[in-house]
N, C-alpha and C positions, 0 to 999 in steps of 0.2 A: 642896658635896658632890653628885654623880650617884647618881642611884638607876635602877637599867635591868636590865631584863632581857633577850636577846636578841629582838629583835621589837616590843618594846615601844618607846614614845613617849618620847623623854628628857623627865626629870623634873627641874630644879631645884629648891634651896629659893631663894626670891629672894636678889636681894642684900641684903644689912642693910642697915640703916636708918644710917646715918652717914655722915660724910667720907670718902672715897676717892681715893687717887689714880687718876690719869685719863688716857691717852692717845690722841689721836682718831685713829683709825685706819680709818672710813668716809664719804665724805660721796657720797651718793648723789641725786641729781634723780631725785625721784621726778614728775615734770611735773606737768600738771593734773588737781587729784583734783575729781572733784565731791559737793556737800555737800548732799545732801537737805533738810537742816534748814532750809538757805539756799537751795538753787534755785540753785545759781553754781558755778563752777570757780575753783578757787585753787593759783596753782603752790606745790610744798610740795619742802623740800629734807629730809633725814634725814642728821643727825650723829651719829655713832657713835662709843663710847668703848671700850679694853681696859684691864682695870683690873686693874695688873701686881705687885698684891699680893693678888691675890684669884684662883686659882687652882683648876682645876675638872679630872674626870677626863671628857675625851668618848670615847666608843667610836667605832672608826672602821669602815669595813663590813666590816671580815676581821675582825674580833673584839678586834682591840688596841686599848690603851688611850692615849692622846694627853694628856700635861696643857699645857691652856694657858688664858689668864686669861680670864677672865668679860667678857661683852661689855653696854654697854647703850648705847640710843641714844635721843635726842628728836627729834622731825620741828617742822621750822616754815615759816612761810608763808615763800617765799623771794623775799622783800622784805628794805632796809632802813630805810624809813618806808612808813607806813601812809599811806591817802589822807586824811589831814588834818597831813600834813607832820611827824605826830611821827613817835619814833625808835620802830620795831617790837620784836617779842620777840627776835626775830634777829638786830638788832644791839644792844640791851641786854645779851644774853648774851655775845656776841663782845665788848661792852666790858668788862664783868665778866670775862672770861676772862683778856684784855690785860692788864686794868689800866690803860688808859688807852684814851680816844676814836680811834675809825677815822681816820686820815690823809687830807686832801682835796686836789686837784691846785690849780694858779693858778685852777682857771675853779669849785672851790668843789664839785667832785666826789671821788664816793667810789670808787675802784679799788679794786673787791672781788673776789679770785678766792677760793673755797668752797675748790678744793681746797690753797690754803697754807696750811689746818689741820692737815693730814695731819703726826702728827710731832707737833704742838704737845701738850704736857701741862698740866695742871691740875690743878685740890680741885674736888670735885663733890660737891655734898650729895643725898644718896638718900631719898626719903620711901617710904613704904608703901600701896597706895591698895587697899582693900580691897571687891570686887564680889564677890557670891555666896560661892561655896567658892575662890577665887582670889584672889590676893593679885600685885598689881606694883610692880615698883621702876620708880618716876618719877625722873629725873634735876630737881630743882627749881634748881639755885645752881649755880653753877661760880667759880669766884677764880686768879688764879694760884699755882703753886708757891711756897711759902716756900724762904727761903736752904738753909735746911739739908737739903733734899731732893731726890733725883738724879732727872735725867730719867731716863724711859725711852724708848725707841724702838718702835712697835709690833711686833707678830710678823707683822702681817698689812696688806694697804693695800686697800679695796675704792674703787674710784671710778670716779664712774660722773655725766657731764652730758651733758642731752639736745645743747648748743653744737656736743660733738664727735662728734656721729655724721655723715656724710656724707649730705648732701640728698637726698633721697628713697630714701634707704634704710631698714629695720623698722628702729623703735629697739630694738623686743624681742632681736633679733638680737645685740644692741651690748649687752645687759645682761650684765653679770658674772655671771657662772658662782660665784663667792665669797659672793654674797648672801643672807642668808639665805631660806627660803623663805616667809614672809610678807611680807617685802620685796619679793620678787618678787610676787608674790601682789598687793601694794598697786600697784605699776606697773602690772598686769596691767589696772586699772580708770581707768589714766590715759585724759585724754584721744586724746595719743599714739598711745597702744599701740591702744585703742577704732579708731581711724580708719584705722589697719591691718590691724586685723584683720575691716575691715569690719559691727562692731556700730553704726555710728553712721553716720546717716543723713546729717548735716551736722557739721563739727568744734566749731558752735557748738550743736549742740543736747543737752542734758542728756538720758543714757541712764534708760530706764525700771527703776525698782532691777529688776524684777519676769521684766525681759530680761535683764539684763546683771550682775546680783548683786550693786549698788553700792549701798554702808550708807553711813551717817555714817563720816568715818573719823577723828574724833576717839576715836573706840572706842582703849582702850589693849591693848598686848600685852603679855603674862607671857612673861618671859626671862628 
């Protein structure tokens, strides 16, 4: 349910706390974010789901009303093993989603492209994580579809890899117009975008939070 008035901030209640069906319908390179906590940059990718039983009313800017389903998404480091050769969160979840292990070529490699999730559906378990007066829905589990249950195809397809922007061009330029705007918002503090737009002195050197507005971005967001 939307709660709004003209002017105002759209308002969700989160999404509930249970199993949902799921369809990924974003995957966005979000580049190199860097981690105050840690002093390091880590490329981080954002998979987005529409969850096409769960259905919401958004106002559009002339004042009508649009329904279409709920969206939630989890960012991970975009890797598939971690530097000590195990299997990362990224592909632990892609395996769980599958149901079975990533495919390796003769020479014992992983041919992973992000965007041939687009499309793919799933069961996604939604938990509650509750900060202050705010409350988020975490995507924790993902499984595949059971027999008895129809795909669905999304409404929408946001995607978006730093691979395909054309070499020396703003990647900012190259970002989807579809994205949300904390999305954008998180890019905006990429390394990338940083050395573009001229904040950043050297590509390897860690902006000062106090310059350049960059938090922990493990920070979650309410959607």
């Amino acid at each position: 349910m939307l709660y709004e008035k003209p002017g105002q901030k759209k308002t969700f209640e989160p999404v509930p706390r249970k199993e949902h069906q799921a369809v990924c319908s974003m995957v966005i390179d979000l580049g190199k974010e860097f981690f105050e906590k840690y002093n390091k940059w880590n490329e981080k990718i954002l998979i987005g789901f529409e969850l096409p039983n769960l259905i919401a009313d958004y106002q559009n800017e002339d004042g009508t009303v649009t329904k279409k389903p709920r969206v939630l998404s989890r960012r991970f480091k975009r890797e598939l093993y971690d530097g000590h050769g195990n299997k990362s969160e990224l592909h632990e979840f892609i395996v769980d989603w599958l149901g079975r292990d990533l495919k390796t070529n003769e020479e014992g490699f992983i041919k992973f492209d992000p965007k041939a999730l687009i499309g793919l559906n799933g069961n996604i378990d939604v938990s509650h994580n509750v900060k202050g007066d705010k409350t988020y829905a975490d995507i924790k589990n993902i499984r595949p579809l059971r027999d008895e249950q129809t795909k669905h195809a999304p409404e929408g397809q946001t995607v978006f890899q730093l691979c395909d922007v054309p070499e020396g061009e703003n990647p900012v330029d190259h970002f989807p117009a579809t994205a949300q705007e904390w999305i954008k918002k998180a890019f905006m503090k990429s390394q990338q975008a940083l050395s573009f737009m001229g904040t950043q002195k050297s590509a390897e050197q860690p902006p000062a939070a106090a310059e350049t507005g960059t938090q922990d971005m493990d920070d979650d967001f309410p959607f």
